[in-house]
C-alpha positions in Angstrom: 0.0 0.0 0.0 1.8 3.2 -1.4 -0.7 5.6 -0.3 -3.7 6.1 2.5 -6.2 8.7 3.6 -4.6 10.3 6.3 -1.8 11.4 8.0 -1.9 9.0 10.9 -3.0 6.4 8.8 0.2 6.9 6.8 2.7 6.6 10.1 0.8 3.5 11.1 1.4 1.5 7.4 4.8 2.9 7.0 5.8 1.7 10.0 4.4 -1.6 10.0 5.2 -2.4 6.7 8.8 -0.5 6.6 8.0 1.6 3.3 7.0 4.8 2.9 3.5 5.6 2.4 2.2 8.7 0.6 -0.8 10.6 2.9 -3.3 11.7 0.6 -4.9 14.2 2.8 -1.7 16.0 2.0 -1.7 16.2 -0.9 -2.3 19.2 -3.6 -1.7 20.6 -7.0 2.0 21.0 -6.4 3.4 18.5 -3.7 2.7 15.4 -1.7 3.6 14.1 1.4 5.4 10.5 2.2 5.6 8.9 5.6 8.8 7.2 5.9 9.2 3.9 8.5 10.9 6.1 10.9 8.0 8.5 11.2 9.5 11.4 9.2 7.9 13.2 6.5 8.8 14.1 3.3 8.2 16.7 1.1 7.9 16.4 -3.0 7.1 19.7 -4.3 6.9 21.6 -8.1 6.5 25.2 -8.9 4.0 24.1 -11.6 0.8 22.2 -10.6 1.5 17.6 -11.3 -2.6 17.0 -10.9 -5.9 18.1 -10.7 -8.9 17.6 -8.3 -11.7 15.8 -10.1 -13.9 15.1 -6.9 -13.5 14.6 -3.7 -10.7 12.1 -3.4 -9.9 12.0 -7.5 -6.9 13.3 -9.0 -5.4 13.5 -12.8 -2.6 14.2 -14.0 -2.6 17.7 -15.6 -3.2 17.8 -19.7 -3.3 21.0 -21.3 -4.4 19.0 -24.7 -7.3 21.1 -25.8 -10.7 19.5 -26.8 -13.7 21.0 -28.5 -16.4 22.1 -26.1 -20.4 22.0 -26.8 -20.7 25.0 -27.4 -17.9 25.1 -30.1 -15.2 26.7 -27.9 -11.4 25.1 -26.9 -10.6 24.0 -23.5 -8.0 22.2 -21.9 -8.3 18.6 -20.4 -7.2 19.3 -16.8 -5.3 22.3 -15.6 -6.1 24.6 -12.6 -7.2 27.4 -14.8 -10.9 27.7 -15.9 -9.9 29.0 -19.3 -11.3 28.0 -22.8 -10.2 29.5 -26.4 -12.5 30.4 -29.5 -13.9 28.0 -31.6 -13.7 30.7 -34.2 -15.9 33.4 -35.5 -16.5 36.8 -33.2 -16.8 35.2 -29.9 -13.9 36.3 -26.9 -10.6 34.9 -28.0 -9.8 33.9 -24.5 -12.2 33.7 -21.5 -10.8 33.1 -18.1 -12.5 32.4 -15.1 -10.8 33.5 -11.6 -12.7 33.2 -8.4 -16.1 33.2 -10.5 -15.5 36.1 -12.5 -14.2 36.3 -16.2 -11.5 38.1 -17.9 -11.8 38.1 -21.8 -9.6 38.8 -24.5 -11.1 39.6 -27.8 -9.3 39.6 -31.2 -10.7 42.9 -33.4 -11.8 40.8 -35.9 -13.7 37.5 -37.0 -11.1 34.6 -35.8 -10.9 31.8 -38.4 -12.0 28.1 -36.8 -8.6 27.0 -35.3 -6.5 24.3 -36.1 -5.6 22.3 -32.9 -2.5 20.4 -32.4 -2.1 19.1 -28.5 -2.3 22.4 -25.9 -2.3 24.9 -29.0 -5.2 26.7 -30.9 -3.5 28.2 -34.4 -5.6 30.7 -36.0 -3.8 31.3 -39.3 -3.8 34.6 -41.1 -5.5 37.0 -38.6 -3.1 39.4 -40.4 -1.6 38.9 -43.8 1.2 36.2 -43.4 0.9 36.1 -39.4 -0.6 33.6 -37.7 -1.8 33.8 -33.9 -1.3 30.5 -31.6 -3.4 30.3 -28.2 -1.7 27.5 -25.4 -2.8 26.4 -22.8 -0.9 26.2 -19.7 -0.9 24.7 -16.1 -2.5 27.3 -15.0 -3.4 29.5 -17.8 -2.6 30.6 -21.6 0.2 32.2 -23.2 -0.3 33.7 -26.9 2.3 34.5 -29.8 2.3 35.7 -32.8 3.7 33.9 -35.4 4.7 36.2 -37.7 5.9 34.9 -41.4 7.5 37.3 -43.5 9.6 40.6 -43.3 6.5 42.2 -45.0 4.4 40.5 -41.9 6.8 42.4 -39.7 6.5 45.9 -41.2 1.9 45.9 -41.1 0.9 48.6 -39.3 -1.7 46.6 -37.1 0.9 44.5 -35.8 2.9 46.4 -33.0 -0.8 46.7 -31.3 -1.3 42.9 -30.7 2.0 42.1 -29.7 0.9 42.6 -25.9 -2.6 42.4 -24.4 -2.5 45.8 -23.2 -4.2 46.8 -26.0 -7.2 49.2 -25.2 -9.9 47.4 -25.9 -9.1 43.9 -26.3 -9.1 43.3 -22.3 -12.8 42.9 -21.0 -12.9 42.5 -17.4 -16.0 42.2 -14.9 -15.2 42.9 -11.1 -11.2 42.2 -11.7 -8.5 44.6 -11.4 -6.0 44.8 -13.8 -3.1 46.2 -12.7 -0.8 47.7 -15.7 3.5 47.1 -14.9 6.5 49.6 -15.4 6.8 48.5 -19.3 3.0 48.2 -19.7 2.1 45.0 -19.9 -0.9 43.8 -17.5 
């Protein structure tokens, strides 16, 4: 038995059976927490989350492979963040949920359906020769712009997406954004 409910539970096994047990009541996103024979504890931690709660004593490991949702949108299998992409069309590029409240991200115009390859949405030509890509992460998204040619580089629309402190594209309800020393949110 590699792992038990509790704590004390834990110390009990591991000592009768001289192995270290794993107490799940311990246990998180980031870390978990062994019982060794002689009654000391250890610590595995991460600075990223390793699993996701599914219930009340479920975990998964975390998948940031997106999937199509029923109502057409993108979201991730199992990461900490309540976010989900655009299928496509004029909806919010990125919606993301914190502590019941959303912060979207639009794109100015009419996304293309996206192609999906593992934890990324590509949504090609949203600017002649540039291409914007959408991943999910642990415990979010990132975005970049994949940007194809030296006349790609020179379009006057581009230096306004590069960041999402755009005016405008950042839709916020109850949340605070907070803008740094170089701008960014």
């Amino acid at each position: 038995m590699d792992q038990v409910a509790t704590s004390a539970e834990a110390e009990r096994i591991a000592r009768a059976c001289a192995a270290r047990v794993e107490a799940l009541d311990e246990r998180d996103e980031y870390s978990q927490v062994y019982v060794e024979p002689d009654g000391t504890r250890t610590l595995e931690s991460a600075v990223v989350p390793q699993r996701i709660r599914t219930g009340t004593d479920s975990w998964v490991p975390v998948s940031t492979d997106l999937a199509a949702q029923p109502d057409g949108r993108l979201a991730p299998a199992a990461t900490t963040a309540d976010v989900t992409f655009s299928g496509g069309g004029t909806a919010p590029l990125v919606t993301l949920q914190v502590d019941g409240e959303d912060l979207t991200l639009s794109w100015p115009d009419p996304l293309p359906t996206p192609t999906v390859q593992a934890d990324t949405a590509v949504y090609a030509s949203v600017l002649p020769d540039v291409d914007l890509h959408v991943m999910a992460t642990a415990t979010g998204f990132k975005h970049v712009l994949e940007v194809k040619t030296a006349q790609a580089a020179a379009h006057p629309d581009l230096a306004q997406y590069r960041q999402l402190n755009v005016s405008g594209l950042v839709r916020t309800h109850n949340l605070i954004l907070v803008r740094g020393g170089r701008g960014f949110l």
